[in-house]
MIGU-708139 format. One record per residue (C-alpha): y negated, z, x; residue number from 1. Coordinates in nm, 3 decimals. Layout:
BEGIN
{node {Y Z X} NUM} ...
END
This chain:
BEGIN
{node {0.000 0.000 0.000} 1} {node {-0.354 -0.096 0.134} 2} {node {-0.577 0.194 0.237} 3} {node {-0.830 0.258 -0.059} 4} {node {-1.173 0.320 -0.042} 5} {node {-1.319 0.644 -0.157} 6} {node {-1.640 0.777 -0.243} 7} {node {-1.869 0.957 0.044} 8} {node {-1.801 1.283 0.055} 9} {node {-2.068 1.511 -0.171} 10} {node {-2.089 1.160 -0.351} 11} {node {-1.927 1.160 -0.689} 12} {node {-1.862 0.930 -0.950} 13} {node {-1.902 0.987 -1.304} 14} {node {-1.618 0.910 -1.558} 15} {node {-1.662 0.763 -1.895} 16} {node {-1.548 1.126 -2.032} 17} {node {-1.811 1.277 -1.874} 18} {node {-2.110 1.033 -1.894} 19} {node {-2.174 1.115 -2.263} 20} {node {-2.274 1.503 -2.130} 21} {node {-2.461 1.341 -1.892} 22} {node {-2.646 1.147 -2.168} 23} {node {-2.694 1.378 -2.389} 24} {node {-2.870 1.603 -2.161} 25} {node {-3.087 1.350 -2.004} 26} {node {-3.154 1.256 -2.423} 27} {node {-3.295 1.631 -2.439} 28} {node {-3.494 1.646 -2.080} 29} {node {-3.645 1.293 -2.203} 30} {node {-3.781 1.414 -2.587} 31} {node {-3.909 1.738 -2.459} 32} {node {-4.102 1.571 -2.239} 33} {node {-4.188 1.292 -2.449} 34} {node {-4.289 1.576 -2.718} 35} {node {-4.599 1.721 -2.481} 36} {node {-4.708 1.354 -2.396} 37} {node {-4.570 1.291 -2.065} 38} {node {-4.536 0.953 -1.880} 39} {node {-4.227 0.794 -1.710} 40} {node {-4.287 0.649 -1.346} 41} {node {-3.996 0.494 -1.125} 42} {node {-4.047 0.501 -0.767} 43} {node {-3.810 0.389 -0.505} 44} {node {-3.540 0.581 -0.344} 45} {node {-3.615 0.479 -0.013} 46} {node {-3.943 0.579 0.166} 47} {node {-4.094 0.570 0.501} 48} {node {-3.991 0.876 0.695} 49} {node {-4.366 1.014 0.787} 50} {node {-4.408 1.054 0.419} 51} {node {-4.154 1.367 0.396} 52} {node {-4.201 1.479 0.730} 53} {node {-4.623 1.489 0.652} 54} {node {-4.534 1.612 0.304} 55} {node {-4.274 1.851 0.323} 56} {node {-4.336 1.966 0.654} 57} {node {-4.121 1.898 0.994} 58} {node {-3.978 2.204 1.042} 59} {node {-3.847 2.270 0.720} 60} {node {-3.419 2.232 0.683} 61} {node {-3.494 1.924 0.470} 62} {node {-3.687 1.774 0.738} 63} {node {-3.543 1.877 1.015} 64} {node {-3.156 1.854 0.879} 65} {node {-3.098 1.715 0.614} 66} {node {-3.240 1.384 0.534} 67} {node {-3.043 1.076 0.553} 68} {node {-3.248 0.839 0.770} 69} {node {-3.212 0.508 0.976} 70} {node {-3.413 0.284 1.112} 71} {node {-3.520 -0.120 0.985} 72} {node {-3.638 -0.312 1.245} 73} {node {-3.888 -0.079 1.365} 74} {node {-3.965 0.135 1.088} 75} {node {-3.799 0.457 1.007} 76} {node {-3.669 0.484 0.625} 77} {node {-3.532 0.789 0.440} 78} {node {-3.326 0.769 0.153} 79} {node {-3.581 1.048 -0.084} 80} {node {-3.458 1.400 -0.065} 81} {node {-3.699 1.517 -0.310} 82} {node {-3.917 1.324 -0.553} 83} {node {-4.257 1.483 -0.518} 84} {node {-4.369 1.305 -0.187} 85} {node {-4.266 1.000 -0.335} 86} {node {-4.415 1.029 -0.706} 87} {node {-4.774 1.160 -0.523} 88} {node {-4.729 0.864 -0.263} 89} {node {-4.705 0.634 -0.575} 90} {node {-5.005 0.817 -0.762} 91} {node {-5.247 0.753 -0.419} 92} {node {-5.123 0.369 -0.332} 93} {node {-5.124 0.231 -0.717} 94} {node {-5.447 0.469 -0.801} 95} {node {-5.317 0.678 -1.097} 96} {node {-5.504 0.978 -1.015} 97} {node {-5.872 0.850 -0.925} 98} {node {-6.098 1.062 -1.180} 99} {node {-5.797 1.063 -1.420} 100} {node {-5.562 1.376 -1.537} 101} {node {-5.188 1.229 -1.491} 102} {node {-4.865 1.398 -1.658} 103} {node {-4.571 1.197 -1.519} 104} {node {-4.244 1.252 -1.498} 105} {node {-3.916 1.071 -1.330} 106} {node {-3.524 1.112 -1.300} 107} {node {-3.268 1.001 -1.083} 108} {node {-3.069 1.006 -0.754} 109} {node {-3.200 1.214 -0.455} 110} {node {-2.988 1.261 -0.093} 111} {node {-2.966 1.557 0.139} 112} {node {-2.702 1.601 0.384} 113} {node {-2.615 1.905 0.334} 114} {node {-2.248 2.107 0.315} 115} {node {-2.125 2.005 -0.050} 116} {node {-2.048 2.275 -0.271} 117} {node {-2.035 2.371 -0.647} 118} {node {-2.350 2.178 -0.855} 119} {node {-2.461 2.094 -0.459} 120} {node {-2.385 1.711 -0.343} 121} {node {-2.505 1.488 -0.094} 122} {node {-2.619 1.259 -0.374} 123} {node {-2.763 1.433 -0.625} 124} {node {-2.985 1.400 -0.975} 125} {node {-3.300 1.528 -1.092} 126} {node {-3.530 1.533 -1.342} 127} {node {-3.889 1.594 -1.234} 128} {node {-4.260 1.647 -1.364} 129} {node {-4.610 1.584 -1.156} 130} {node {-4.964 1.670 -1.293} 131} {node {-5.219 1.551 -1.106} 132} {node {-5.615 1.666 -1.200} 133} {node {-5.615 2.015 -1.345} 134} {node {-5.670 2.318 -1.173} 135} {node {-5.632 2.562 -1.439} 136} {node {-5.384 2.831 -1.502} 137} {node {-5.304 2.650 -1.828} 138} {node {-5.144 2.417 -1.710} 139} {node {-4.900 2.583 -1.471} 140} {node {-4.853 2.817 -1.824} 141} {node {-4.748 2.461 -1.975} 142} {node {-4.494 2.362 -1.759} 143} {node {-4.327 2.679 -1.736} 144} {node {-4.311 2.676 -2.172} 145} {node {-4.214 2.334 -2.143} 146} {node {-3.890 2.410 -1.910} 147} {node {-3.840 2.732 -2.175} 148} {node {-3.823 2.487 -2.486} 149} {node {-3.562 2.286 -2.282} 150} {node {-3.377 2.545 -2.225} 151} {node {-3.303 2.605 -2.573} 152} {node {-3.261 2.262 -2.695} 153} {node {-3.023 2.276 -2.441} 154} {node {-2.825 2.600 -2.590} 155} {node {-2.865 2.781 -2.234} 156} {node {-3.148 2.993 -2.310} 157} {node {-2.998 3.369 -2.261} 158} {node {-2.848 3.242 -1.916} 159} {node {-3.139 3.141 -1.719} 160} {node {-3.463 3.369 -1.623} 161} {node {-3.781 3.324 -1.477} 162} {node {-3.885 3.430 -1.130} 163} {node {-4.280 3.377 -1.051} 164} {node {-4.508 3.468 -0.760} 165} {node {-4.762 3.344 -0.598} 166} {node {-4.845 3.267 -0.213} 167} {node {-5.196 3.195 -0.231} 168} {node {-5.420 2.926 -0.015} 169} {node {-5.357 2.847 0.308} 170} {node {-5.603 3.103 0.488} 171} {node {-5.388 3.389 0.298} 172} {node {-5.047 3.262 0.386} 173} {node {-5.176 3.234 0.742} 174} {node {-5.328 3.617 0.723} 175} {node {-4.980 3.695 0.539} 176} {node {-4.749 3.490 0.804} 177} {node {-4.935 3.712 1.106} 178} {node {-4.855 4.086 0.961} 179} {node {-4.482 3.902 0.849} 180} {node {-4.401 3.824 1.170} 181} {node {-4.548 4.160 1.355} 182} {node {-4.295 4.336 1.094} 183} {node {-3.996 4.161 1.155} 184} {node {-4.038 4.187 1.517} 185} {node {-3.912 4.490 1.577} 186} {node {-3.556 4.341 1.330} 187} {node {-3.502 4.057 1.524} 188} {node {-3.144 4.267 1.652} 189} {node {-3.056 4.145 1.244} 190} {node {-3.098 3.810 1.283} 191} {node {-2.882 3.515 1.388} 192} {node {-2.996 3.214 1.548} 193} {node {-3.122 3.032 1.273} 194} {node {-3.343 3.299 1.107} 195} {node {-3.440 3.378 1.482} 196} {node {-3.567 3.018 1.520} 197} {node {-3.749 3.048 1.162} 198} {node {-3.968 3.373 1.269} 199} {node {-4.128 3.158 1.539} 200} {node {-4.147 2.830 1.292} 201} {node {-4.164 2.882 0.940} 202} {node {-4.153 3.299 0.904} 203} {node {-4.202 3.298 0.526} 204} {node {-3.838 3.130 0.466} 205} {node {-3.694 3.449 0.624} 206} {node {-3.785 3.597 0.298} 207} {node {-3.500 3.411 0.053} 208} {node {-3.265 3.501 0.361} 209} {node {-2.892 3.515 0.253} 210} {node {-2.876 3.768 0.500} 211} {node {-2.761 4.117 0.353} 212} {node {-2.895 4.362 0.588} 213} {node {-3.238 4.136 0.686} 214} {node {-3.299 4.149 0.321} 215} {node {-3.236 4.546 0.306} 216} {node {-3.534 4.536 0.583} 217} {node {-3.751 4.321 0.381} 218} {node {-3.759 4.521 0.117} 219} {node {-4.012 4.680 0.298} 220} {node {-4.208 4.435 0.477} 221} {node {-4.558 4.354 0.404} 222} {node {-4.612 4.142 0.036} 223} {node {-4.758 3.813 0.022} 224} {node {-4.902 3.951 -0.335} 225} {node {-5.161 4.199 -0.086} 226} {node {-5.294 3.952 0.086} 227} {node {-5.358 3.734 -0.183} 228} {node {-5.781 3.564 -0.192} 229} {node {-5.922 3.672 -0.514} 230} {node {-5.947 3.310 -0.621} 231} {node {-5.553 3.248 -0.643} 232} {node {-5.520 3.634 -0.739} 233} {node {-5.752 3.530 -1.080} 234} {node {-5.544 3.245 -1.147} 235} {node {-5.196 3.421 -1.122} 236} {node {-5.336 3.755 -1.353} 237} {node {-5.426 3.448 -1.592} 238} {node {-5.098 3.245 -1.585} 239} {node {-4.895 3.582 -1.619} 240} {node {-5.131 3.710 -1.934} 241} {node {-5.086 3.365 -2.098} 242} {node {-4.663 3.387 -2.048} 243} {node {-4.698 3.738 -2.182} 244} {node {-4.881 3.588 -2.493} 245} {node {-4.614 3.321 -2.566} 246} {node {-4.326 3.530 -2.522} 247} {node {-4.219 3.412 -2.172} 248} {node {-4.019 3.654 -2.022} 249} {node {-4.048 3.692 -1.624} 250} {node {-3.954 3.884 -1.343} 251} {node {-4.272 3.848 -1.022} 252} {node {-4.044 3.807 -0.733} 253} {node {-4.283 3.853 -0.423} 254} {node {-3.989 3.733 -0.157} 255} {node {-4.058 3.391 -0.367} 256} {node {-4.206 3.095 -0.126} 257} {node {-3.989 2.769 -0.233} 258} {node {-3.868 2.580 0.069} 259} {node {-4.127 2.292 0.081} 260} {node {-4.436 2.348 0.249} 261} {node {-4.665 2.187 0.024} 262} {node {-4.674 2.463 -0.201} 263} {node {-5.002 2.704 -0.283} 264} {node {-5.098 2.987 -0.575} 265} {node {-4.813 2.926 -0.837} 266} {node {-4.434 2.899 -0.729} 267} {node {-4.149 2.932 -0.997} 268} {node {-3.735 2.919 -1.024} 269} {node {-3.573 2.958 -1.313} 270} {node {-3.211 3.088 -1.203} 271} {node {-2.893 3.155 -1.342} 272} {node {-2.582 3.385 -1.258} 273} {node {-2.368 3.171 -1.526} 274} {node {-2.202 2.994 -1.210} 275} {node {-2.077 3.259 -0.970} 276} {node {-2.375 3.320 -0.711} 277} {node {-2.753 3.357 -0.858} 278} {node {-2.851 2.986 -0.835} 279} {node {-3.153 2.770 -0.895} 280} {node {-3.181 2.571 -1.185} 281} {node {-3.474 2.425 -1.178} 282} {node {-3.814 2.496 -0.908} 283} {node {-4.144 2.437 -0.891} 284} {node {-4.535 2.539 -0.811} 285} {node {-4.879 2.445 -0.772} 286} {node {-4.960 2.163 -0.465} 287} {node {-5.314 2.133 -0.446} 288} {node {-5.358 1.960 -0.066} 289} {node {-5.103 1.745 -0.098} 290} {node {-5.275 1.466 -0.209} 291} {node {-5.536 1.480 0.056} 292} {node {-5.303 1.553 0.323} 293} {node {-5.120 1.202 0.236} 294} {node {-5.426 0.989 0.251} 295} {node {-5.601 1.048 -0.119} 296} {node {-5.872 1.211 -0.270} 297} {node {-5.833 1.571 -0.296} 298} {node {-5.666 1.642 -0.658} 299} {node {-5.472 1.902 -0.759} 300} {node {-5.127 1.899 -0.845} 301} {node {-4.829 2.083 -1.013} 302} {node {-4.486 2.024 -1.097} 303} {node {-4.114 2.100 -1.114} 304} {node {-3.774 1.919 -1.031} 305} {node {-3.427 1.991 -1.167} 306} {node {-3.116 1.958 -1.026} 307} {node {-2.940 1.755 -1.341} 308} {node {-2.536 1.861 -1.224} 309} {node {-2.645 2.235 -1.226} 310} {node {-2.747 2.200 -1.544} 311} {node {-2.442 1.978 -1.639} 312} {node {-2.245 2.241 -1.489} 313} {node {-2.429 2.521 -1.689} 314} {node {-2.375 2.357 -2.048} 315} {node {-2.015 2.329 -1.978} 316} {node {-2.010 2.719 -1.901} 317} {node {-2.230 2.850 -2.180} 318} {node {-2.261 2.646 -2.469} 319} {node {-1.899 2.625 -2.631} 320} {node {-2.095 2.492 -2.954} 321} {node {-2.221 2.176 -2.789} 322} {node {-2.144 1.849 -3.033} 323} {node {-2.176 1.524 -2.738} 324} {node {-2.131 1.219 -2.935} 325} {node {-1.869 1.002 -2.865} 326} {node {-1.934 0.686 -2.704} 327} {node {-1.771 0.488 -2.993} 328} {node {-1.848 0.525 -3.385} 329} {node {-1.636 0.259 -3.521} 330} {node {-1.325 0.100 -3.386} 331} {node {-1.271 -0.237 -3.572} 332} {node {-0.905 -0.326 -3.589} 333} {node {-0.719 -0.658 -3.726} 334} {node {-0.417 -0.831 -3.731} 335} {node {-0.308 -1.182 -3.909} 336} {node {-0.427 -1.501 -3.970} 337} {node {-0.868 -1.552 -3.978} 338} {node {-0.891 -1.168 -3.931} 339} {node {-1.065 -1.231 -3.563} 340} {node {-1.302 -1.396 -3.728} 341} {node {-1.418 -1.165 -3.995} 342} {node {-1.399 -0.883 -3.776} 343} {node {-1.635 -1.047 -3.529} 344} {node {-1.906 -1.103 -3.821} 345} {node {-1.818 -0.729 -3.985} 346} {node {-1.858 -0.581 -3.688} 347} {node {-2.219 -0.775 -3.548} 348} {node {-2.355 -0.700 -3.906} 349} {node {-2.319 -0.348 -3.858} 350} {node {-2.476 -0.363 -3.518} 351} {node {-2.768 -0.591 -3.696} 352} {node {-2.802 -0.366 -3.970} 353} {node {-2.767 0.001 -3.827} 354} {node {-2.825 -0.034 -3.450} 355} {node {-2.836 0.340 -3.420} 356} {node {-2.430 0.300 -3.477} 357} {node {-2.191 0.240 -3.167} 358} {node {-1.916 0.011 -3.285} 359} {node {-1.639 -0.175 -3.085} 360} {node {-1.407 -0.402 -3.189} 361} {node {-1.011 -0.420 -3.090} 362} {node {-0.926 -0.713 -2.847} 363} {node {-0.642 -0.667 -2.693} 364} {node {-0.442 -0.769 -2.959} 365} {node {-0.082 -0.568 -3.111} 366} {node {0.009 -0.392 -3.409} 367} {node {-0.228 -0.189 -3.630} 368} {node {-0.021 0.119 -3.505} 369} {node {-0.132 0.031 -3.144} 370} {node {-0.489 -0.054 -3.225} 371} {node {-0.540 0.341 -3.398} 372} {node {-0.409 0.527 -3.082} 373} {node {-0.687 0.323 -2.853} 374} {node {-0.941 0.367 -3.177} 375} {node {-0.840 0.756 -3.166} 376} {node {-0.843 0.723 -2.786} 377} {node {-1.214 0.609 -2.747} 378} {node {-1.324 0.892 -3.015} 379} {node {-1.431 0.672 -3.275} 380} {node {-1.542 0.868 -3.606} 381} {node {-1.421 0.601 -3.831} 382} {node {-1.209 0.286 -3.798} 383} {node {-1.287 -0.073 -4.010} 384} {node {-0.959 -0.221 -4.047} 385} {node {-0.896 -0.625 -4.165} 386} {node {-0.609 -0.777 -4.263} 387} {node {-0.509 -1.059 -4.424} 388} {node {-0.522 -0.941 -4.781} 389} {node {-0.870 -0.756 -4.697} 390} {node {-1.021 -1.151 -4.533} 391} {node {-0.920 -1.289 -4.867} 392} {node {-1.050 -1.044 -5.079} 393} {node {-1.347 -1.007 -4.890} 394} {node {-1.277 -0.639 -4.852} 395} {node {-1.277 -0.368 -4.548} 396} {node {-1.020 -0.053 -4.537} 397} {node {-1.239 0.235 -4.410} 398} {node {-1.034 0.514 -4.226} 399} {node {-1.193 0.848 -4.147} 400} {node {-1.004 0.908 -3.808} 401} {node {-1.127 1.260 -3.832} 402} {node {-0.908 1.307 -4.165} 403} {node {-1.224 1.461 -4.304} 404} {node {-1.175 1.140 -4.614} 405} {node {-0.899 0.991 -4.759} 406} {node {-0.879 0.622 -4.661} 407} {node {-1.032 0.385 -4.890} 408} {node {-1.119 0.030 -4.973} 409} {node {-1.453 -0.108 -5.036} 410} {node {-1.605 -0.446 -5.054} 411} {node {-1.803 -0.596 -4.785} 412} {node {-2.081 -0.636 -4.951} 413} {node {-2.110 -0.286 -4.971} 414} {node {-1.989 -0.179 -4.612} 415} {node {-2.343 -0.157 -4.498} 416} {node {-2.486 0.129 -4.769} 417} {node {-2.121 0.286 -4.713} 418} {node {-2.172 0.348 -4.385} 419} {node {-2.570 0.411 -4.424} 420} {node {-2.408 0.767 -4.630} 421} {node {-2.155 0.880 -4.405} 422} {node {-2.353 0.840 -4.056} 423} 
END
């Protein structure tokens, strides 16, 4: 036997069984959004390489180890590991922003090479919102409701909470970095090699440390609430009084920083324990330099990404109620002499008349017994069966493959307000 092909590793495919979960989640992310009067944008999934490194900052994992990059002729390309860089390089080059408010949002396929592991690929999807042009607290407020709808059209809603903090401008992260780093230098015995090489680096990420005992320490390291200018402290006391208002449930997590380091004032994770370990769900904040520092105008920015086989993942755990439809409505089936025929034109009227309805017809020929198993197979609700008698009588036998019905015949002339009723 010839050696087969698989898939990269931490790059799956996705089976006709599962696609319709996939669908009907993506349905949900797509109408809540459409609901507060969002905008879809595609961008590419290749980018030049300076645009994450300038973005997301070069000595971040991402950056430095993660990203899947090779060169084209003489330009370095990344496939995106993140959609942000990419949506705001999009917003500066095609001038979406310029004295304009922008609410956009994207989905698909982002690449980090990274260990795989439980909702954690090398491929993986997201779902993902910009705003470009406000400043206010509002509008953080917004997003942060928005992702709380989802979560209940979604049936998840008691197994996911908020975590919020802020980490100010850029001065107070720099104060807060220099009395971080004169703390933890007296723990450095607690650290391996990694977190050793982030205190000289990138000190905040030591504070979402896996490590046990370094986080034991940190408990009592300085906060990055404390050193907070009075500007981004205003505009946190206002986002928080505006959650309390709407019901918004949080916990202020001041070891919070997000891994990017575009971020300033406003960060956010919504997390869940539903899958083993305390895992992210879906992460965001407030970006207001990154626009300037990739060649634009300086504008403000906000906005969240989540990671679509988590959630995927999550459903599948929690909501045991969850109705996907199947991928098939009605299965038409026939057998004998001009039945092809008819069930050609029965089956393209439905599709003309009710479009909303998902209907496939039988081609592979065999007995009616054969053609119910594949109709029963692909999940179909109902099945439109055509025989010889039915052709000359103009007729259609209707079967209710759920058993909810008792099989019946009806003309064809009346298929149409038939089906209207029962779907």
């Amino acid at each position: 036997m010839a050696n087969i092909i698989k898939a990269i590793r931490g790059m799956n495919d996705c089976s006709p069984t599962d696609s319709p979960l996939w669908q009907w989640i993506e349905d949900k992310v797509r109408n809540v959004l459409a609901s507060y009067g969002y905008s879809e944008v595609r961008m590419p999934i290749v980018e030049s390489t300076p645009l994450f490194a300038r973005a997301i900052g070069e000595v971040t994992d991402v950056v430095s180890k993660e990203m899947y990059t090779f060169w084209d002729n003489d330009e370095q390309l990344t496939l995106r590991p993140e959609g942000t860089a990419g949506c705001v390089r999009a917003a500066i080059e095609n001038g979406w922003i310029y004295n304009n408010e922008q609410r956009l949002w994207y989905m698909g396929p982002m690449f980090r090479h990274e260990r795989p592991q439980k909702g954690r690929y090398r491929q993986f999807h997201q779902a993902g919102v910009e705003i470009f042009g406000i400043a206010n607290p509002e509008i953080d407020a917004e997003l942060i409701i928005l992702t709380a709808r989802l979560w209940k059209e979604l049936g998840i809603e008691q197994h996911v909470s908020l975590q919020l903090n802020s980490i100010g401008s850029l001065e107070a992260r720099a104060n807060y970095r220099t009395a971080l780093v004169a703390f933890l230098q007296n723990h450095q015995a607690l650290m391996n090699d990694e977190e050793k090489d982030r205190l000289v680096k990138n000190p905040l990420r030591i504070l979402d440390s896996k490590n046990a005992a370094l986080q034991e320490v940190l408990n009592d390291a300085p906060k990055l609430l404390d050193y907070l200018d009075d500007e981004s402290r205003e505009h946190f006391v206002q986002l928080c009084a505006l959650l309390d208002n709407m019901g918004v449930k949080y916990e202020i997590n001041p070891k919070l920083v997000r891994g990017l380091d575009y971020y300033n004032k406003t960060v956010f994770e919504w997390v869940t324990s539903a899958l083993g370990a305390q895992g992210t769900v879906c992460g965001g904040g407030r970006y207001d330099g990154l626009v300037e520092q990739l060649g634009g105008h300086a504008t403000q920015g906000v906005g969240f990404a989540m990671g679509l086989e988590r959630l995927v993942l999550l459903v599948q755990e929690v909501n045991k109620n969850i109705i996907v439809p199947s991928a098939v409505d009605i299965y038409v089936v026939f057998s004998g002499e001009g039945t092809t025929l008819a069930a050609f034109r029965i089956a393209e009227k439905i599709r003309t008349e009710l479009p909303h309805l998902r209907v496939m017809t039988h081609c592979s020929g065999g007995k009616f017994q054969k053609q119910f198993k594949r109709a029963d197979k692909v999940g179909a609700r109902f099945a439109l069966v055509i025989g010889e008698s039915e052709v000359q009588a103009d007729q259609v036998v209707v079967k209710d493959l759920s058993g909810a019905a008792e099989q019946q015949t009806i003309s064809a002339v009346e298929l149409i307000d038939y089906l209207k009723r029962a779907f």
